[in-house]
Backbone as CSV, one residue per row, in Angstrom:
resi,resn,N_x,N_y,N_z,CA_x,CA_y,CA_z,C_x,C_y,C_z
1,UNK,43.995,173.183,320.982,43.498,172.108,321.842,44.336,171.989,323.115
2,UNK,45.413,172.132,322.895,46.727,172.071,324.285,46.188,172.935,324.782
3,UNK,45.603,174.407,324.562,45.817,175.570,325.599,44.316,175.424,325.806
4,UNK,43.955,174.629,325.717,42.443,174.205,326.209,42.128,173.586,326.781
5,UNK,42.839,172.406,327.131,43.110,171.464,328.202,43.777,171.551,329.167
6,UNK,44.823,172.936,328.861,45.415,173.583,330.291,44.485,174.247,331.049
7,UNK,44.129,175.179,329.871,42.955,176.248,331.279,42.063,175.350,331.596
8,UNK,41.564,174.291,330.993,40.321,173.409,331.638,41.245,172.696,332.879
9,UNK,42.304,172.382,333.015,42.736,171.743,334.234,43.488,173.072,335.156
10,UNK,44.164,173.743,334.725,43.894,175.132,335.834,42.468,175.699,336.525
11,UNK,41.546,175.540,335.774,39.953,175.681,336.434,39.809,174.627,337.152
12,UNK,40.081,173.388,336.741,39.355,172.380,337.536,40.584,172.298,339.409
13,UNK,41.626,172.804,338.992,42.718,172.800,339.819,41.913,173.966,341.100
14,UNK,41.426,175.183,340.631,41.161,176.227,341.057,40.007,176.226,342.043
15,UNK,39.093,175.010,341.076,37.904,174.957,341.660,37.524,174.001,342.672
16,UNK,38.753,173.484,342.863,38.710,172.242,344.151,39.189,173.191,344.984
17,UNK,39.816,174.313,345.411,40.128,175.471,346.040,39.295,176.412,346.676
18,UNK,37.984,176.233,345.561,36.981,177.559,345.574,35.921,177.531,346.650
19,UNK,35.872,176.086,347.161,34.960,176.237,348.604,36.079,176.611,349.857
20,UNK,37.033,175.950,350.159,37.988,176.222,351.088,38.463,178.129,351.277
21,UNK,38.651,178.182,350.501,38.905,179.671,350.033,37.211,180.847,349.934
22,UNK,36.675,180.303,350.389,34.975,181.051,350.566,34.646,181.644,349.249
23,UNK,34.920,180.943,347.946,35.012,181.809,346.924,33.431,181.309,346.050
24,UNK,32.731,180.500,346.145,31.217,180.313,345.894,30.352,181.196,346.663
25,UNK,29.588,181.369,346.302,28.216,182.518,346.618,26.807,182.434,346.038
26,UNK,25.953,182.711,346.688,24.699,182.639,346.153,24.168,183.819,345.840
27,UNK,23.274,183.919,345.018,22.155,185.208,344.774,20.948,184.508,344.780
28,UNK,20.091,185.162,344.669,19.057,185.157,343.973,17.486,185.571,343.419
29,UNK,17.730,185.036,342.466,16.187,185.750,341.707,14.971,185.605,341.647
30,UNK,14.352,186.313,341.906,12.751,186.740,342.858,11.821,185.656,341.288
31,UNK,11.065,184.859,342.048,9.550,184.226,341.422,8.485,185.059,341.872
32,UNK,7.901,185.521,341.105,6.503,186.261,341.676,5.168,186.041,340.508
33,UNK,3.985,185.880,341.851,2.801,185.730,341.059,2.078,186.579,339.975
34,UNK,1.021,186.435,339.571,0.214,187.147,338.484,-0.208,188.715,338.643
35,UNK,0.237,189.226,340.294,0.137,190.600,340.283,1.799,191.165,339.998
36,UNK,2.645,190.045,340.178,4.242,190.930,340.403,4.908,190.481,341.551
37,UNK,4.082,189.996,342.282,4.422,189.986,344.041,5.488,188.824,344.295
38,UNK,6.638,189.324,344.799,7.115,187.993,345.173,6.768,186.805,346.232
39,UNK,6.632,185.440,345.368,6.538,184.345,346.232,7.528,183.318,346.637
40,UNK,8.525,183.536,346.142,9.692,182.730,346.348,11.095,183.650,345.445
41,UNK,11.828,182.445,345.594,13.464,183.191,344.849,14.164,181.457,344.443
42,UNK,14.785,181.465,343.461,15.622,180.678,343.115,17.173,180.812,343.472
43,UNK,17.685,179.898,344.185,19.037,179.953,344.544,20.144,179.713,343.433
44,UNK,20.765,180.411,343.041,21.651,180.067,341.500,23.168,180.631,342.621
45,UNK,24.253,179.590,342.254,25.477,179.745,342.516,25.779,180.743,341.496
46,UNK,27.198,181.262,342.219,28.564,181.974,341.039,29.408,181.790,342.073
47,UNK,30.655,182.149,341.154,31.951,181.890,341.337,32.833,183.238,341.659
48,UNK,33.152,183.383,342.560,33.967,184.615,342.374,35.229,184.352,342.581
49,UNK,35.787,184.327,341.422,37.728,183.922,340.857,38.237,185.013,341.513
50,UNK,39.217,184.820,342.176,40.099,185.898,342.480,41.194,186.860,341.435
51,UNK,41.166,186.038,340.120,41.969,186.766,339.071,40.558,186.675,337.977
52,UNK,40.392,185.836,337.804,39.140,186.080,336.519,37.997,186.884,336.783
53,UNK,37.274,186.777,338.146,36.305,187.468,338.519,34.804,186.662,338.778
54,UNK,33.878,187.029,337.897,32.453,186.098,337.927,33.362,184.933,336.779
55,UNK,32.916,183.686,336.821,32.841,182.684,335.895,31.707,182.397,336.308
56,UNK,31.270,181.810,334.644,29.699,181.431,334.157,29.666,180.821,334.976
57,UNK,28.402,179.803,335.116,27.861,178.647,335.651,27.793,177.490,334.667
58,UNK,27.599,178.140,333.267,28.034,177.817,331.964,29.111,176.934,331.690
59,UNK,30.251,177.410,332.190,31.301,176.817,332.589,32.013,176.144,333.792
60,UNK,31.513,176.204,334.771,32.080,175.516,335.776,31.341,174.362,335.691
61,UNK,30.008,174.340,335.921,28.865,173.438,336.666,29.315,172.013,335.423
62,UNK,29.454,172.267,334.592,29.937,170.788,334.186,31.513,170.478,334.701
63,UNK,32.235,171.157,334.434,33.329,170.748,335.176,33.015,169.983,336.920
64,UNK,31.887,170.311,337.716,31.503,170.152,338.745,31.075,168.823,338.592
65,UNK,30.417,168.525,337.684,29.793,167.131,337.707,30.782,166.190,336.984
66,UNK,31.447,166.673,336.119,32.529,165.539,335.906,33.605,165.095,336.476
67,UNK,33.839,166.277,337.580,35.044,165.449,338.609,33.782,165.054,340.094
68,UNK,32.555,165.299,340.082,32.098,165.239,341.367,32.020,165.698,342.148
69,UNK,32.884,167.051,342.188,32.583,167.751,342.635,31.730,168.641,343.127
70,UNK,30.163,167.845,342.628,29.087,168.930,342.242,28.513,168.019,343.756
71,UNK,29.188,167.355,344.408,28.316,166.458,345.810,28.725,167.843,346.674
72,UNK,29.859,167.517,347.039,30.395,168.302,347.928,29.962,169.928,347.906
73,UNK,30.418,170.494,346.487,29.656,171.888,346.605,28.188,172.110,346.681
74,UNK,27.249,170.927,346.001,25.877,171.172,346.177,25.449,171.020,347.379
75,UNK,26.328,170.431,348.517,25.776,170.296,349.755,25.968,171.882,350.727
76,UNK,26.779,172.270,350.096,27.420,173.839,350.770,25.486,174.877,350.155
77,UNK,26.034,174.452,348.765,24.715,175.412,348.327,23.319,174.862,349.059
78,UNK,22.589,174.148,348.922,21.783,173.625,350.088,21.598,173.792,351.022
79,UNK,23.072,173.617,352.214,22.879,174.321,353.082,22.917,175.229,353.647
80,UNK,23.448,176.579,352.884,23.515,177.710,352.882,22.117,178.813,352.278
81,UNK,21.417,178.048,351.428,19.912,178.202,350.883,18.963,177.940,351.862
82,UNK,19.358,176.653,352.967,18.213,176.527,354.092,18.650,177.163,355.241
83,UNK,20.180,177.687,355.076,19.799,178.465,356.470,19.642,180.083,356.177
84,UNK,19.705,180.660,354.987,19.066,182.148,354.554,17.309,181.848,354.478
85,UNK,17.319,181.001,353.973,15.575,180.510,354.153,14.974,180.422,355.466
86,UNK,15.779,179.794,356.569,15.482,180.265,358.200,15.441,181.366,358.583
87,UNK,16.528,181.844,357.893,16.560,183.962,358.926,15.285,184.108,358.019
88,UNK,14.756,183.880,356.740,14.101,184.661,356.178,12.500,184.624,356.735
89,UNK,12.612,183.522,357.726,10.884,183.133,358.338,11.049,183.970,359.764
90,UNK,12.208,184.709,359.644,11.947,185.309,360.836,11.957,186.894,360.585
91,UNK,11.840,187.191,359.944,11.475,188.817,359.313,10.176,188.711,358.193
92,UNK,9.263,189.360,358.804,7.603,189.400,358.165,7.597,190.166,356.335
93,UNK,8.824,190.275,355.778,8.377,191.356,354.705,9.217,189.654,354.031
94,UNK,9.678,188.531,354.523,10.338,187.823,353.744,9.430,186.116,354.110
95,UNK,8.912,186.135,355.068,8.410,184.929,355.801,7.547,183.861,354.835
96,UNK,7.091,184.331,353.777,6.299,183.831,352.842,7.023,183.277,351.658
97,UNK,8.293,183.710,351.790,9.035,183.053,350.504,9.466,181.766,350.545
98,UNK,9.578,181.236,349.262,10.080,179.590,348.947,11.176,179.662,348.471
99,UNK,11.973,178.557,348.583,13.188,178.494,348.351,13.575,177.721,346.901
100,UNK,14.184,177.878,346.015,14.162,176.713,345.017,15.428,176.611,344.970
101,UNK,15.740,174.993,344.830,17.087,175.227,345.107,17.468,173.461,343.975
102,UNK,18.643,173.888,342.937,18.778,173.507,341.948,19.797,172.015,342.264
103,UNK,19.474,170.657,341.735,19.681,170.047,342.369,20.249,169.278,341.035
104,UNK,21.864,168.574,340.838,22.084,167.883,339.936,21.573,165.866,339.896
105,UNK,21.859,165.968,338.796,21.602,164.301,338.704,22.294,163.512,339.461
106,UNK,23.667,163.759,339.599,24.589,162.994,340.104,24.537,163.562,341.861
107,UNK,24.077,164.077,342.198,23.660,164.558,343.785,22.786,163.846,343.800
108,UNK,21.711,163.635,343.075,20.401,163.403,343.642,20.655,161.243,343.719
109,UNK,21.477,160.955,342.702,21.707,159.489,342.711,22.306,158.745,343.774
110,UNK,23.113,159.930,344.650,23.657,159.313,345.754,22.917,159.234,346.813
111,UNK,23.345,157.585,347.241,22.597,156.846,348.226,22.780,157.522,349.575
112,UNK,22.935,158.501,350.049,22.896,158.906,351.188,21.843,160.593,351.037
113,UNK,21.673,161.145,349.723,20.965,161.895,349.470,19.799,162.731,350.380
114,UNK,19.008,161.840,350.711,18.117,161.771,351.347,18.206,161.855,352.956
115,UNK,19.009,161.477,353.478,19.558,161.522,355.193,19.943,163.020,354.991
116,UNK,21.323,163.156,353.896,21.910,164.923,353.857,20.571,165.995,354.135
117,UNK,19.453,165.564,352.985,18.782,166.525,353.276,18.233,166.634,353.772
118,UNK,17.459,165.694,354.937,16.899,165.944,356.248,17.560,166.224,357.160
119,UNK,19.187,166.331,357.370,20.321,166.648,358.188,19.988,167.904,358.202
120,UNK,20.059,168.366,356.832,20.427,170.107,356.496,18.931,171.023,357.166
121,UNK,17.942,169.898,357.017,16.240,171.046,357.364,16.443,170.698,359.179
122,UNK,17.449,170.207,359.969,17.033,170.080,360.701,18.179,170.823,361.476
123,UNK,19.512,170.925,360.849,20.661,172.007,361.427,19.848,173.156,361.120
124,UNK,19.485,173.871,360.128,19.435,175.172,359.993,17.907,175.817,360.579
125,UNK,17.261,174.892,360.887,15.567,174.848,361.264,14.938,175.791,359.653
126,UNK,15.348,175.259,358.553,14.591,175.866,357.590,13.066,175.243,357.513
127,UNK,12.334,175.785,357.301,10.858,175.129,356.698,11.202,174.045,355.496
128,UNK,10.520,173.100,355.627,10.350,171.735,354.654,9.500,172.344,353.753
129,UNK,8.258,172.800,354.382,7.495,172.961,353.395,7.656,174.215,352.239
130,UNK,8.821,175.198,352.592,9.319,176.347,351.776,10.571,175.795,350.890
131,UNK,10.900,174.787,351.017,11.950,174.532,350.453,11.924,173.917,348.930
132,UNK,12.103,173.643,347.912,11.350,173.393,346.199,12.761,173.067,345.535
133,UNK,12.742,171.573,345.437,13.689,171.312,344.778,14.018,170.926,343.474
134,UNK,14.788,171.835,342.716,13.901,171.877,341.077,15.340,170.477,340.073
135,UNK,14.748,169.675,339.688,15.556,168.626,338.893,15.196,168.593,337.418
136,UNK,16.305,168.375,337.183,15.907,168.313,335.540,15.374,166.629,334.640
137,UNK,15.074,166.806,333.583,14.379,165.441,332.818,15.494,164.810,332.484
138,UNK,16.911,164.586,332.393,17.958,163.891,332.760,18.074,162.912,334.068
139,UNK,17.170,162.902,334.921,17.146,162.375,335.605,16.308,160.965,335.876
140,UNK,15.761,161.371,334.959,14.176,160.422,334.789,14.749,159.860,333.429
141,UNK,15.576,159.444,332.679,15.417,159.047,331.311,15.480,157.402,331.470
142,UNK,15.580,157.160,332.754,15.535,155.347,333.195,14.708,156.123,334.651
143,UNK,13.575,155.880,334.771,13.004,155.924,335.775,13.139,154.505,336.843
144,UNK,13.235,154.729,337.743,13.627,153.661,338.916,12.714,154.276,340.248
145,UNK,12.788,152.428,340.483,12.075,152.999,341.952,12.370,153.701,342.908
146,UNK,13.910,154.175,342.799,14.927,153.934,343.599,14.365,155.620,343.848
147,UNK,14.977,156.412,342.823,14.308,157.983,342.397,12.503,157.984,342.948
148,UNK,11.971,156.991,342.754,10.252,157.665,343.338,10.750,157.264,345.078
149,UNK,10.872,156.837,345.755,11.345,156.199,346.536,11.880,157.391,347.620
150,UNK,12.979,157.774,346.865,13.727,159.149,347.580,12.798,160.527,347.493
151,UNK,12.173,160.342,346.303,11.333,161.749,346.082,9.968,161.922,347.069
152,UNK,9.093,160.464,347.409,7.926,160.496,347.961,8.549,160.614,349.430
153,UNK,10.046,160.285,349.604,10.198,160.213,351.161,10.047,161.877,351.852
154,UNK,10.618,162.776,350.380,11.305,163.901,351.110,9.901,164.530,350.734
155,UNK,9.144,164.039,349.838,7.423,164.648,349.890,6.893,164.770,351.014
156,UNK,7.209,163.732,352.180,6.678,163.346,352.844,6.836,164.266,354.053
157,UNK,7.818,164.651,354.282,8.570,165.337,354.942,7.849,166.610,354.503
158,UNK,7.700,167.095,353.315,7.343,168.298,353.523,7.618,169.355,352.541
159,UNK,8.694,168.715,351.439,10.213,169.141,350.665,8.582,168.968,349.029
160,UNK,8.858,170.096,348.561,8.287,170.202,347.094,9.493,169.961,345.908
161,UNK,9.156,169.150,344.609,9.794,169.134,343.574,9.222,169.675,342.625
162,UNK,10.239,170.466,341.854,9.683,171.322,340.540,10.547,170.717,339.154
163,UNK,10.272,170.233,338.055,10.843,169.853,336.933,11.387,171.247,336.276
164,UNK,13.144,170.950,336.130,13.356,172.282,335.320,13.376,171.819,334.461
165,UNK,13.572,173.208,333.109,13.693,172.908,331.802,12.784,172.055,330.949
166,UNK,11.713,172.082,331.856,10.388,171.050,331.074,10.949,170.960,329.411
167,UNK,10.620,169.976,328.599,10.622,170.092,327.154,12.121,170.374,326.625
168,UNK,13.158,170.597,327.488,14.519,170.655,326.277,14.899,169.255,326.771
169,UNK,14.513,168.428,327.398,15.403,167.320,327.793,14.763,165.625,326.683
170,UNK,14.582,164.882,327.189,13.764,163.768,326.672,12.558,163.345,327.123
171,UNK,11.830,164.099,327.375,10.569,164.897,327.739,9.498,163.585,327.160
172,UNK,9.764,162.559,327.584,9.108,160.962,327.869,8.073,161.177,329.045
173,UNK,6.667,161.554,328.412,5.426,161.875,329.518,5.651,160.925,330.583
174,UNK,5.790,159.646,329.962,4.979,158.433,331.202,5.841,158.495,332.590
175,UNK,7.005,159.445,332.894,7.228,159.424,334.365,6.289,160.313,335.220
176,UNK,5.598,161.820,334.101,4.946,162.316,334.658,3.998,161.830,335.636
177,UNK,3.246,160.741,335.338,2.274,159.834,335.888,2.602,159.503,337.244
178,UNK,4.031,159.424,336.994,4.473,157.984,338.508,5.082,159.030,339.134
179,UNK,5.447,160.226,339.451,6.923,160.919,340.383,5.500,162.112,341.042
180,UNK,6.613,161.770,342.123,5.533,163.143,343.439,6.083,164.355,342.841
181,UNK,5.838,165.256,341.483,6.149,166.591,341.537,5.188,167.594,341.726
182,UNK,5.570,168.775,341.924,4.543,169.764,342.225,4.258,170.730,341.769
183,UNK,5.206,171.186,340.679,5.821,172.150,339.475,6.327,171.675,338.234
184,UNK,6.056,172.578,337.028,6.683,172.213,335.678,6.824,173.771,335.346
185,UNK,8.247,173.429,335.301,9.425,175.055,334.859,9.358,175.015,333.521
186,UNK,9.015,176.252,332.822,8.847,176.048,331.085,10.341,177.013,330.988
187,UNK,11.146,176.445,330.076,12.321,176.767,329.697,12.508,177.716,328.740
188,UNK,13.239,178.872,329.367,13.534,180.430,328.496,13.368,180.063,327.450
189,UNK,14.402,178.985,326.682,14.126,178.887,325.342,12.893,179.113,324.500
190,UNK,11.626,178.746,324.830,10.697,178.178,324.597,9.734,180.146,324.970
191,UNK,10.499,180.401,326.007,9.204,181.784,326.337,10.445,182.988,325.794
192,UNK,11.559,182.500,325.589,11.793,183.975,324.687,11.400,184.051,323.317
193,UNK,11.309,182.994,322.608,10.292,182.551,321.247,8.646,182.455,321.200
194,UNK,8.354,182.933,322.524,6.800,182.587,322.167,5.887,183.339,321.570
195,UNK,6.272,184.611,321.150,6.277,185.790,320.608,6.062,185.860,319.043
196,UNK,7.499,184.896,318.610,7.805,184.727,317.351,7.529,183.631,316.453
197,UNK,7.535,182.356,317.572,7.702,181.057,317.060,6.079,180.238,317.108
198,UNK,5.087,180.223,316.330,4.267,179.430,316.444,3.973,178.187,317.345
199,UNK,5.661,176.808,316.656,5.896,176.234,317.167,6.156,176.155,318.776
200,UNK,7.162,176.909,319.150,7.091,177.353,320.605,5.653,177.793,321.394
201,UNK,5.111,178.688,320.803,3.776,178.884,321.150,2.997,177.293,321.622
202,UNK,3.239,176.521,320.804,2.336,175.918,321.068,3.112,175.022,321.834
203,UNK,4.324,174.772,321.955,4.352,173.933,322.640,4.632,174.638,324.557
204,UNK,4.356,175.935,324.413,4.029,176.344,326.046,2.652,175.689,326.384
205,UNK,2.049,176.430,325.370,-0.076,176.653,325.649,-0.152,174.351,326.166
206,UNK,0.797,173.716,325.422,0.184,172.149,325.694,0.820,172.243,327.472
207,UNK,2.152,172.867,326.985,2.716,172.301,328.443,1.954,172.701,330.102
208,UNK,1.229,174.600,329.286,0.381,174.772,330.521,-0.888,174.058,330.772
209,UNK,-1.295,173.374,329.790,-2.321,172.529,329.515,-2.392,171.139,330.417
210,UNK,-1.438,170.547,330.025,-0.684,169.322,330.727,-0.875,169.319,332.062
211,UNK,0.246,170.660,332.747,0.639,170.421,333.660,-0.696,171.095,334.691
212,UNK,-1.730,171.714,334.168,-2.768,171.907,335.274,-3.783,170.521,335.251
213,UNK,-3.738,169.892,334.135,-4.308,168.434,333.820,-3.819,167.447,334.826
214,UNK,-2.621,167.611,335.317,-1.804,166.634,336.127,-1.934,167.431,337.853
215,UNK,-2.820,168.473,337.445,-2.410,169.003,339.362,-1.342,169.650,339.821
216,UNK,-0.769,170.057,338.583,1.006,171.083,339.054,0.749,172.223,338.348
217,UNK,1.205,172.788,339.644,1.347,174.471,338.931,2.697,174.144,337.918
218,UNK,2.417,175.666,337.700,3.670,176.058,336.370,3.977,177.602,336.551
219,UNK,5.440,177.211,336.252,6.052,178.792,335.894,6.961,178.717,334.995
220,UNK,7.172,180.115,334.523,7.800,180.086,333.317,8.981,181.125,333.796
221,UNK,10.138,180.837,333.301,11.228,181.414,333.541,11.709,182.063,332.180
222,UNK,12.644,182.996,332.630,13.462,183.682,331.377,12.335,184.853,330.877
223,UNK,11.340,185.454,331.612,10.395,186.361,331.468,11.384,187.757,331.088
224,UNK,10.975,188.558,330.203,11.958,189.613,329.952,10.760,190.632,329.309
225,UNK,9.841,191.051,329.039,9.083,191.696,329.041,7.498,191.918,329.224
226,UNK,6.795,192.529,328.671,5.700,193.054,329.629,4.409,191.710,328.568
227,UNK,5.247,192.171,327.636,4.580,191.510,326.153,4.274,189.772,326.383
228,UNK,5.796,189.232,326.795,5.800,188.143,326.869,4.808,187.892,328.407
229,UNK,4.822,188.403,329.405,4.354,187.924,330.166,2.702,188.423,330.290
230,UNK,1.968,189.340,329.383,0.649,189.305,328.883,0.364,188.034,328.373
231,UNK,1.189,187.452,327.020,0.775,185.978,326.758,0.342,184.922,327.362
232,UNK,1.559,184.991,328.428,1.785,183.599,329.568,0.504,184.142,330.383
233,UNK,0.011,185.150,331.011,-0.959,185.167,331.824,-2.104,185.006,330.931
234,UNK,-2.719,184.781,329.550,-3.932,184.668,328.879,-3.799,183.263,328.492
235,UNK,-2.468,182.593,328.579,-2.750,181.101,328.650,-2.509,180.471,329.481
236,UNK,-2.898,181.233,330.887,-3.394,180.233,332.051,-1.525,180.434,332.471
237,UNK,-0.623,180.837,332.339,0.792,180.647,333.042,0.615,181.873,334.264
238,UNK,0.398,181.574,335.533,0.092,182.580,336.346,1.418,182.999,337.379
239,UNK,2.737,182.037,337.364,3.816,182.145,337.657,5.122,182.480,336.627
240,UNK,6.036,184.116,337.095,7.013,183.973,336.586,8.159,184.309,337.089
241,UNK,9.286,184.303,336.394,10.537,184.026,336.801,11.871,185.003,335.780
242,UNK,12.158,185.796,335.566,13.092,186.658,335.208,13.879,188.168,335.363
243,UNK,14.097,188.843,334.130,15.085,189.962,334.480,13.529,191.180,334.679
244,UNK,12.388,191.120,334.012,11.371,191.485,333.833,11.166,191.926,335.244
245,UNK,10.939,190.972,336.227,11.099,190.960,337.651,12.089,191.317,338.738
246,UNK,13.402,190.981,338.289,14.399,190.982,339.251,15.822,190.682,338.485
247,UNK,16.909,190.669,338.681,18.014,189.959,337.983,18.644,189.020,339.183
248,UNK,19.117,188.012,339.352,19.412,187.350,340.414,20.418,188.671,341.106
249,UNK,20.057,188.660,342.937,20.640,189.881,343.738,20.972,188.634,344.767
250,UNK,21.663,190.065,345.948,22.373,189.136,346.795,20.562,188.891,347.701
251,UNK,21.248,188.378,349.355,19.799,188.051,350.311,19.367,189.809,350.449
252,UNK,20.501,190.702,350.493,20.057,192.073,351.675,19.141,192.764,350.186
253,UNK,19.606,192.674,348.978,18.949,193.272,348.119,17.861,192.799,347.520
254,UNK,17.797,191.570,348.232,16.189,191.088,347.930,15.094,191.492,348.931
255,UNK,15.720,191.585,350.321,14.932,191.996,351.254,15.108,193.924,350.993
256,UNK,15.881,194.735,350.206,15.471,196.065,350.475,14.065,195.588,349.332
257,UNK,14.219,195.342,348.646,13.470,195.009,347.313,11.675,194.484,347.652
258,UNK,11.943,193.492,348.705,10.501,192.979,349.430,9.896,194.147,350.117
C-alpha cells in the first residue's frame, strides 16, 4: 500500500509537469460509415512519460479528475482538436471529417464551460458544426437545468453531442427525452459480446431501436471484426468505430490513410 501511494503521488507530481513539458498528445481513430469510408475521428489523449513511456489513459484520466486537473488539460485537448479540425477543412481528402472530442463531468460542470468553448471555435476558426462532443451518463444522474441550458446553448451554435458508453452507466431513460443529443455510442463491452452473449445482443438491437425512435443516430465502438460488424449493419447500426477500421494514429497518418 506505501509503494502505491508513492508512485500514485510521483504520477500525480509528474503529471502537473506533463502539459508544461509538451508531454500530452493526441491521436486519433477513424469513425466510418456502412461502406468503410471515413466520416469523422475521435480525439483520445496519451501521455508520453519521458522514463515510463505511453501511460494508459486507464490510469492517468482519473488521477486527472481527482486533482482537477482534467479542466486545465481538457482545455489544451479541445483546443488542439479544433485547431487540427481547421487545417483539416482546408485539404479536400480531410474536409468532411467530424471531430469527437471526449469531454469529462467535472469540465463540463464548470460555470465558465460554455464561453471556453466558444473562445476555442472562434481562435482556431474550427467548424461548430464538425465538432461532436461525446459525454458520458455520469453526467446526467441528477439532471439540471443548468446541463440542458449549457447543452441547447452550444446546440445552438452549431456544436453536436454524442452519449458515450450508452448502457454501462445509470442508463435512467427519462433524460433521454429532455437533453439536445444527437448520438448514442454503444459501448465495446456490449459489441465485443454480441456474438456470444444473447443478453448483450439484445441489449444493442433495443439500444439501436431506441435511439432511431428518439431521432439519433448511433455508432458502435470497439468494432474488431468483419463478423461483428455484419451483425451491427443487419440491425440497423450503420456507424462504426474500431481496430477493424483504424487503431487510433497520429493527424499525418490519418490523412496518408484518407
Amino acid at each position: 500500500m506505501q509503494a502505491a501511494l508513492i508512485s500514485r503521488a510521483r504520477l500525480e507530481n509528474d503529471m502537473r509537469l506533463a502539459l508544461a513539458n509538451e508531454q500530452w498528445k493526441l491521436v486519433y481513430q477513424p469513425q466510418v460509415d456502412v461502406n468503410g469510408m471515413p466520416i469523422g475521428v475521435e480525439a483520445l489523449l496519451r501521455w508520453q512519460h519521458p522514463e515510463r513511456g505511453i501511460i494508459s489513459p486507464g490510469e492517468f484520466i482519473p488521477l486527472l479528475e481527482s486533482t482537477r486537473l482534467i479542466n486545465e488539460v481538457g482545455n489544451w485537448v479541445l483546443e488542439t482538436a479544433c485547431q487540427q479540425l481547421a487545417e483539416w477543412q482546408e485539404k479536400p481528402q480531410t474536409a468532411g471529417l467530424s471531430m469527437a472530442v471526449n469531454i469529462s463531468p467535472v469540465q463540463f460542470r464548470e460555470d465558465n464551460f460554455v464561453p471556453k468553448v466558444k473562445a476555442i471555435l472562434r481562435r482556431t476558426g474550427a467548424p461548430a458544426d464538425k465538432l461532436k462532443l461525446e459525454v458520458t451518463e455520469t453526467l446526467f444522474v441528477d439532471v439540471s437545468d443548468n446541463a440542458l441550458r449549457k447543452m441547447s446553448h452550444l446546440r445552438h451554435q452549431g456544436v453536436r453531442f454524442s452519449l458515450d458508453d450508452f448502457g454501462t452507466g445509470y442508463s435512467s431513460l427519462s433524460y433521454l427525452a429532455h437533453l439536445p443529443l444527437d448520438q448514442l455510442k454503444i459501448d465495446q463491452s456490449f459489441v465485443r459480446e454480441v456474438l456470444d452473449s444473447r443478453a448483450n445482443a439484445s441489449i444493442v438491437e433495443s439500444t439501436i431501436v431506441l435511439a432511431k425512435s428518439l431521432g439519433l443516430s448511433v455508432i458502435a465502438e470497439g468494432v474488431e471484426t468483419e463478423t461483428q460488424r455484419g451483425w451491427l449493419k443487419d440491425h440497423g447500426c450503420l456507424h462504426y468505430q474500431g481496430y477493424l477500421f483504424g487503431r487510433p494514429m497520429s493527424a499525418a497518418e490519418l490523412e496518408k490513410l484518407m
